[in-house]
Legacy VTK file of the C-alpha trace (Angstrom):
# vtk DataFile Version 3.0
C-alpha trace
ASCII
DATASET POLYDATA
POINTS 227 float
-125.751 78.316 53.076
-123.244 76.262 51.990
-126.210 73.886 50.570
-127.656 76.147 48.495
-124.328 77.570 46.892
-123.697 73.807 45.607
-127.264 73.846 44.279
-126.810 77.318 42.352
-123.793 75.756 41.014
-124.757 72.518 39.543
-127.904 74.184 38.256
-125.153 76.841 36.800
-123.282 73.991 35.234
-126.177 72.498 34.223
-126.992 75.226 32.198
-124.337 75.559 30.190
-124.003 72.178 29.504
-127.341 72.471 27.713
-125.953 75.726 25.945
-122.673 73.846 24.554
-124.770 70.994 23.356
-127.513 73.707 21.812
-124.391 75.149 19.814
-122.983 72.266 19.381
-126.075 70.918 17.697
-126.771 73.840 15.583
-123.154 73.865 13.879
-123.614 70.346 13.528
-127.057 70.749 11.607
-125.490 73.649 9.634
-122.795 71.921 8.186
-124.819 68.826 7.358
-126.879 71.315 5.149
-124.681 73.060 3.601
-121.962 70.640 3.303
-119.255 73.186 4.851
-119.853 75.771 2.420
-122.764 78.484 1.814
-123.175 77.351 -2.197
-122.097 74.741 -4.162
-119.109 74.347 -6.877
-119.890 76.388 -9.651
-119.270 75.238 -13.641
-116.401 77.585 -14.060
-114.679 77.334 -10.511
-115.556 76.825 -6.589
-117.788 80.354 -6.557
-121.066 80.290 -8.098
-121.707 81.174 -11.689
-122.289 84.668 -12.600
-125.770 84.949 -14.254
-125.715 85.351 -17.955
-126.350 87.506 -19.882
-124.525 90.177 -17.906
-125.338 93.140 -16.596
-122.544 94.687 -15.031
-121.048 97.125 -17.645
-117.707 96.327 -16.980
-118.456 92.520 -17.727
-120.453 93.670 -20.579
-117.461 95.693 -22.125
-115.403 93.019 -21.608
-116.853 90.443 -23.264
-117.513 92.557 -26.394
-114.090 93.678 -26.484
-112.841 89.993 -26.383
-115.425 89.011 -29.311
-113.585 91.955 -31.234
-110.358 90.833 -30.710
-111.110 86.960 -31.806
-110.702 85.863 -28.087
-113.342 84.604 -25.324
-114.181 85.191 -21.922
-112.488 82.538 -20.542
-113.206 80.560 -16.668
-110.945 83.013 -15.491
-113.060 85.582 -15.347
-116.175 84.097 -15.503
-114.274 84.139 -12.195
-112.501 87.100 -11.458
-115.539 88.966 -12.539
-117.292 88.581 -9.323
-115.451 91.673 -8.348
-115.817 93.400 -12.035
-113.208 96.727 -10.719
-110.243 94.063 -9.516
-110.884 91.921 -12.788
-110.566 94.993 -15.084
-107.564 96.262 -13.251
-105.939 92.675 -13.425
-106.518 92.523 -17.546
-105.276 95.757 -17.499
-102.133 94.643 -16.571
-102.048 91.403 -18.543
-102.702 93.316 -21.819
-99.888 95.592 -20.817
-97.666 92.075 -20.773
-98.952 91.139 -24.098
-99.375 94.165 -26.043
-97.011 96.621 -25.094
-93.435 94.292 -23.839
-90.245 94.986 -25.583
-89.516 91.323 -24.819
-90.225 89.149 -27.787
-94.029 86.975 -27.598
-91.838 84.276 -27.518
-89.996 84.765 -24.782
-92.884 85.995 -22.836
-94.737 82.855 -23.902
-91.764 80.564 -22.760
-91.844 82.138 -19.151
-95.083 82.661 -18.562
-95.572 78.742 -19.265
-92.313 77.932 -17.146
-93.520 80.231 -14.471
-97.339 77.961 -14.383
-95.254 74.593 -14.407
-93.645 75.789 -10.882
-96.697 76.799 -9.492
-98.284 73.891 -10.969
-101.275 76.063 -12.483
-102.909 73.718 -14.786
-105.532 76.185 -16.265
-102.331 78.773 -17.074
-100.633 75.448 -18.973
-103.685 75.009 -20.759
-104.462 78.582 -21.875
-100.831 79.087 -22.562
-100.340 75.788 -24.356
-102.921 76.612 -26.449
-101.712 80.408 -26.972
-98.237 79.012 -27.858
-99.856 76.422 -30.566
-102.422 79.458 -31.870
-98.586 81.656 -32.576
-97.094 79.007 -34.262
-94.367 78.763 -31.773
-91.754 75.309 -31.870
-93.490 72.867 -30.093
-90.708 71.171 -29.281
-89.308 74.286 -27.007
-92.511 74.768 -25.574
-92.994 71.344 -24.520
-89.008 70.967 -23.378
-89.327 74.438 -21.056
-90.165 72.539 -17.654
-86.704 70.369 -18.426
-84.760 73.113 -19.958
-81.679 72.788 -18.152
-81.205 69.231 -19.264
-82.334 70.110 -22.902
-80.064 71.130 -25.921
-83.039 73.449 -27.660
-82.243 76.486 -25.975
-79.996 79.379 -26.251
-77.911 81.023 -24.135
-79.724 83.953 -23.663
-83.285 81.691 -23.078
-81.116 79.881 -20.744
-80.276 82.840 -18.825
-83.775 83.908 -18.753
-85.011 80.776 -17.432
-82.732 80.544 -14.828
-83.775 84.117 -13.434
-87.024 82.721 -13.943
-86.725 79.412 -11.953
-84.968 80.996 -8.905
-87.555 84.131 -9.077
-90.472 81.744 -8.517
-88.993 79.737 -6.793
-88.877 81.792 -3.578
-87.670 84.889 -5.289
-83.959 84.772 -4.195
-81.956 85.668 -7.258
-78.380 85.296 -7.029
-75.815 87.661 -8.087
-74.253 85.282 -10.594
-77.541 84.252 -12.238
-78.677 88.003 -12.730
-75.572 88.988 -14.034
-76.006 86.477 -17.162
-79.024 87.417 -17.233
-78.110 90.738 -17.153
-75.471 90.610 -19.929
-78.382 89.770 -22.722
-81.521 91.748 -21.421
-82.042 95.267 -20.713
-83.114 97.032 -17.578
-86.829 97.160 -19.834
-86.491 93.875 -20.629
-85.850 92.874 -17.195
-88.452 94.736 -15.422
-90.561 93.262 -18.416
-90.053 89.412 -17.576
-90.337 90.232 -13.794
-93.712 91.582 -14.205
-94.207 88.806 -15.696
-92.919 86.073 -13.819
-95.205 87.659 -10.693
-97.832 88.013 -12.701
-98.489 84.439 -13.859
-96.955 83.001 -10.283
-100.182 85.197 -8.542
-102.427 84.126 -10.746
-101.711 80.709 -10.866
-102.045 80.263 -7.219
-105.634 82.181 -7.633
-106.660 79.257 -10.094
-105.387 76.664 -7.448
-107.110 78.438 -4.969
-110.492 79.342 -6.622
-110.285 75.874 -8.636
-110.677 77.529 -11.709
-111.468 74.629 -14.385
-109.306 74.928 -17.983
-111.508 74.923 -20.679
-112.624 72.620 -22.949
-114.595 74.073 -25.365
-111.682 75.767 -27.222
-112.180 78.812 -25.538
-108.867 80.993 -25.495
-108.447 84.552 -24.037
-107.392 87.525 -26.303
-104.206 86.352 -28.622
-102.297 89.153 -29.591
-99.640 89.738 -31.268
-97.196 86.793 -32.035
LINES 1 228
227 0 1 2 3 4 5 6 7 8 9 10 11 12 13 14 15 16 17 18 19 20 21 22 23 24 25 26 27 28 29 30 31 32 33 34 35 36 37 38 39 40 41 42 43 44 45 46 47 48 49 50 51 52 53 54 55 56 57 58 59 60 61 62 63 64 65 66 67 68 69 70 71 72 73 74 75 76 77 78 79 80 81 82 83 84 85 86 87 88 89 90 91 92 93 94 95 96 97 98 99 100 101 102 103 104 105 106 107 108 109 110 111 112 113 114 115 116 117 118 119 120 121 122 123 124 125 126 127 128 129 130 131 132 133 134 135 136 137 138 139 140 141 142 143 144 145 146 147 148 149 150 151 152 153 154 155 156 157 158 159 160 161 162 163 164 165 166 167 168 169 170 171 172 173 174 175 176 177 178 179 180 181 182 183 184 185 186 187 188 189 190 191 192 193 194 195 196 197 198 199 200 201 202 203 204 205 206 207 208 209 210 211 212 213 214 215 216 217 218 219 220 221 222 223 224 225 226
């Protein structure tokens, strides 16, 4: 009895020792194939390109409404635009940001590129960089914002700004003292604007880290807008 209990056993063990080294096998195989991911790198980003010409409508729309407006569809949503419905609601609120903010271009401009250097988006920098250059704006500010607290370009109320901006993305802990100035030269508007703003750009510069969303290179720029 006590024979034939050991043999079950081993034959047991046996068996799934076979089993782990089937799996085992098979994952192995699987990655060697497909090199740990289902596609490869696309030209725009890590997802694979969307087929061109398009046919989704809300793509389609897009893209003609960029052409309109002098702009391009840019790598971001040659990206975004695998999910057409989350891309339009995201432009939605960009074009909000750009067309329809109290807050001077300028300013917008200044954070929005201040906001991408703490991330460290480099496709934002690029599209705003270029955006900046397109609006005429002083080189010399937009180039200084990363250092601004140890630059003499900047006013006091830029100064404010960019402090609310720094400790906003920067773990989003805004003290008293630094709201307060920044209080004391922006309105509640205003405020709300440059928030929007600031969480904007900080999301969707982590989605271009994340995605590996490439900056252009063609001279391809999104939408301009108003300066």
């Amino acid at each position: 009895m006590v024979s034939t209990l050991c043999n079950l056993a081993l034959a047991e063990k046996a068996h799934l020792e076979e089993v782990n080294m089937r799996i085992g096998l098979w994952l192995a195989a699987w990655l060697c194939f497909f090199g740990g991911s289902v596609w490869a790198d696309g030209t725009y980003s890590r997802l694979p390109d969307i087929p061109e010409p398009f046919t989704d409508p809300i793509l389609i729309k897009e893209q003609a409404s960029r052409a309109a407006s002098g702009g391009s569809i840019i790598n971001l949503q040659l990206t975004t635009g695998h999910a057409p419905k989350i891309m339009e609601g995201t432009l939605g609120l960009a074009r909000a940001i750009r067309l329809e903010a109290e807050t001077s271009r300028f300013l917008r401009e200044l954070v929005i590129i201040r906001t991408a250097g703490i991330v460290g988006s480099e496709y934002e920098l690029n599209q705003h960089y270029a955006l900046a250059k397109a609006c005429k704006y002083p080189n010399d500010k937009i180039m200084a914002v990363q250092n601004w607290k140890v630059s003499s370009l900047f006013t006091d109320p830029e100064k404010a700004m960019l402090a609310f901006v720094d400790e906003m993305a920067q773990g989003g802990d805004v003290k008293d003292s630094t709201f307060e100035v920044f209080s004391h030269f922006f309105t509640p508007k205003q405020i709300v604007e440059i928030s929007v703003t600031v969480s904007s750009y900080y999301g969707n510069g982590l989605l271009t880290k994340a995605l590996k969303i490439k900056p252009e290179t063609d001279g391809r720029v999104t939408y301009p807008g108003k300066c």
